[in-house]
C-alpha positions in Angstrom: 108.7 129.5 102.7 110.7 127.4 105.6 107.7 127.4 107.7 105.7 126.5 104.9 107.8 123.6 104.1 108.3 123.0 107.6 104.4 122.6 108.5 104.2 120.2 105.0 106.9 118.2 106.9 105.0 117.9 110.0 101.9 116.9 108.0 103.4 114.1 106.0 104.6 112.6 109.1 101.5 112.2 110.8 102.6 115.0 113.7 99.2 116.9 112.3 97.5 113.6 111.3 94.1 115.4 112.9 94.0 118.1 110.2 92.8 116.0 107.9 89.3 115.6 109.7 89.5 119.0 111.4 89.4 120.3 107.0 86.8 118.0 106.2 84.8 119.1 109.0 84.4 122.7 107.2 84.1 124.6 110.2 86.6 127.8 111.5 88.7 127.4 114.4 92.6 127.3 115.3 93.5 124.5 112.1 92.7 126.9 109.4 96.3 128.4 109.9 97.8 125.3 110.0 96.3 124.0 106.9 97.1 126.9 105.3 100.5 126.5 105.9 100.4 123.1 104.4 98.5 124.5 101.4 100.9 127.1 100.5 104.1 124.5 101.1 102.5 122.3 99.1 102.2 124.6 96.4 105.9 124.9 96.4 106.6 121.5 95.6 106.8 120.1 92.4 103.5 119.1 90.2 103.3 115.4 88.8 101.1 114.3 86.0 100.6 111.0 85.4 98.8 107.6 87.1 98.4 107.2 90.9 96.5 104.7 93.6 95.1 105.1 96.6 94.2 101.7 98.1 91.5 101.3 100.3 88.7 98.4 101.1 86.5 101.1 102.1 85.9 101.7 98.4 83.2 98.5 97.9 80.9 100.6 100.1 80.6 103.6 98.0 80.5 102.5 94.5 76.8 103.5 94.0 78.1 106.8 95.0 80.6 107.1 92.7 78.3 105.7 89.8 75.5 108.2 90.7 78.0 111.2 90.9 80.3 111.6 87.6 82.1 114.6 89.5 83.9 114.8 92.7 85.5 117.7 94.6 87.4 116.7 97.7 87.7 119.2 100.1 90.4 117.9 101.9 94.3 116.9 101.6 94.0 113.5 99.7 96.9 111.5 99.4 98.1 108.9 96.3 101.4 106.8 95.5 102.8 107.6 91.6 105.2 104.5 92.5 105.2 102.1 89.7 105.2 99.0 92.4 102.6 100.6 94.0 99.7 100.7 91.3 101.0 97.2 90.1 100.2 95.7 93.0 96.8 96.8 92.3 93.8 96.4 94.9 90.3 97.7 95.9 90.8 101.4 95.9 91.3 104.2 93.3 93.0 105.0 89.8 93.7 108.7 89.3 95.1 110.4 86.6 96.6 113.4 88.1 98.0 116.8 86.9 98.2 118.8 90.4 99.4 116.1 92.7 103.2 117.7 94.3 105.7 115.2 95.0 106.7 115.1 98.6 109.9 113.7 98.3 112.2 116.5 99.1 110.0 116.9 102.3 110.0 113.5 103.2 112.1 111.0 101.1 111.1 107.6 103.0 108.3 107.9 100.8 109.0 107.6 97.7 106.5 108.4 95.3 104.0 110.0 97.4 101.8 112.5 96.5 99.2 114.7 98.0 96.3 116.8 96.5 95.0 120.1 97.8 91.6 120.8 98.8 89.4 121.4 96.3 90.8 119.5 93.7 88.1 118.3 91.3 88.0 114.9 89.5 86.2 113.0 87.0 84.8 109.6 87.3 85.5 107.5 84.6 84.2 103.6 85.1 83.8 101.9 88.3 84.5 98.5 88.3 82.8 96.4 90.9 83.1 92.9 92.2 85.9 91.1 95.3 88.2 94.2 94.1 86.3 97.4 93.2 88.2 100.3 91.7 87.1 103.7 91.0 88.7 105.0 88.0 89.0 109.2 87.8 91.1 111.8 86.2 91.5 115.6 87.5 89.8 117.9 85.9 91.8 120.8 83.7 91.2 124.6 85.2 89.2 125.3 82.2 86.6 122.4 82.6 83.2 122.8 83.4 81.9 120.2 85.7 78.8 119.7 83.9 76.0 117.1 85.5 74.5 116.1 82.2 73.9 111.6 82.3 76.8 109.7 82.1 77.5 109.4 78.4 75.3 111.8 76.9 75.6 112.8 73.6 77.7 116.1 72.9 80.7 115.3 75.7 83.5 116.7 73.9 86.3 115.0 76.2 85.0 111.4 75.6 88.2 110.7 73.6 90.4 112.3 76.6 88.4 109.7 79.1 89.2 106.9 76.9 92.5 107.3 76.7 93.2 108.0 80.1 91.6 104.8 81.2 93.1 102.7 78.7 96.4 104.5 80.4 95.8 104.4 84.4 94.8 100.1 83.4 98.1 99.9 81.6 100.1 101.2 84.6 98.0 99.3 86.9 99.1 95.8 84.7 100.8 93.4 87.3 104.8 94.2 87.3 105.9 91.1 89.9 107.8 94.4 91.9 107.5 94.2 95.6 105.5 97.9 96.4 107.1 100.2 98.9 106.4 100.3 102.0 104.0 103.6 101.8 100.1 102.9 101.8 98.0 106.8 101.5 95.4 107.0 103.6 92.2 105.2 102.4 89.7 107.9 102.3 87.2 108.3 100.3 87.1 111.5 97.7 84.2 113.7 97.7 82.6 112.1 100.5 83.4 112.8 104.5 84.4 109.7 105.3 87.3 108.5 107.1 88.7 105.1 106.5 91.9 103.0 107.0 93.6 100.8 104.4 
């Protein structure tokens, strides 16, 4: 458990900043054990379900993608801020509604509301908004859902009302606060896709 903790730790503070590619990668070698180290200490850290942002400029380039694809499994460690300054501020980037994201705090508390999803987390795309400040709007998907491919909107989508009240809730939590956002920015990658990008 301490060495799970311990490799979370390292992780978080950019000491194993490479893992990230060397998982998206999807090949074997010596950072399998490492990840899952970080895996299982992430595990052990508490869930949080609610509205999160991950701000990144990279996002203008891939909204066809995200319009094309209404489901998105990232195969990597993503990270997102839950802090209320944070998705206030607002920005190019995404809006998640997460239930798996674990709260790193008690790993590393100089970032405050930080959280980080595993690989293999699967999300929904809900509307893209395009323009000067594009925003992908998701939710993660519930164990039991089937990530079906029928079109967007199709008749016969039994969570519709569950979309439309989650998006109606990540815009209310994105409504401008005036609070000054912490200092944390998650990395700026792009879900589902292997790309890397900085914020």
């Amino acid at each position: 458990m301490a060495a799970d903790l311990a490799a979370v730790h390292l992780y978080l503070t950019e000491e194993w900043e490479w893992l990230d590619e060397a998982v998206l990668g999807g090949t074997a070698g010596a950072h399998l054990p490492l990840a899952r180290c970080v895996a299982s200490g992430l595990r052990r850290l508490p869930s949080y379900r609610g509205p999160a942002i991950v701000r990144t400029t990279a996002v203008g380039m891939a909204t066809d993608w995200y319009q094309e694809n209404r489901f998105v499994v990232d195969q990597g460690f993503w990270t997102a801020s839950a802090s209320a300054a944070a998705l206030s501020e607002g920005g190019p980037g995404f809006l998640v509604w997460s239930l798996t994201g674990r709260r790193t705090e008690t790993v590393d508390p100089f970032a405050p509301g930080r959280l980080v999803f595993l690989p293999g987390t699967r999300f929904k795309v809900l509307r893209v908004t395009e323009g000067r400040q594009p925003v992908v709007l998701m939710r993660e998907l519930f164990p039991p859902e089937q990530a079906a491919r029928g079109p967007r909107g199709s008749a016969g989508d039994e969570t519709e009302w569950l979309d439309e009240s989650t998006v109606a809730e990540l815009e209310r939590a994105a409504e401008p606060s005036g609070q000054i956002a912490d200092a944390m920015r998650p990395r700026g990658r792009l879900p589902g896709l292997v790309v890397t990008a900085k914020t």
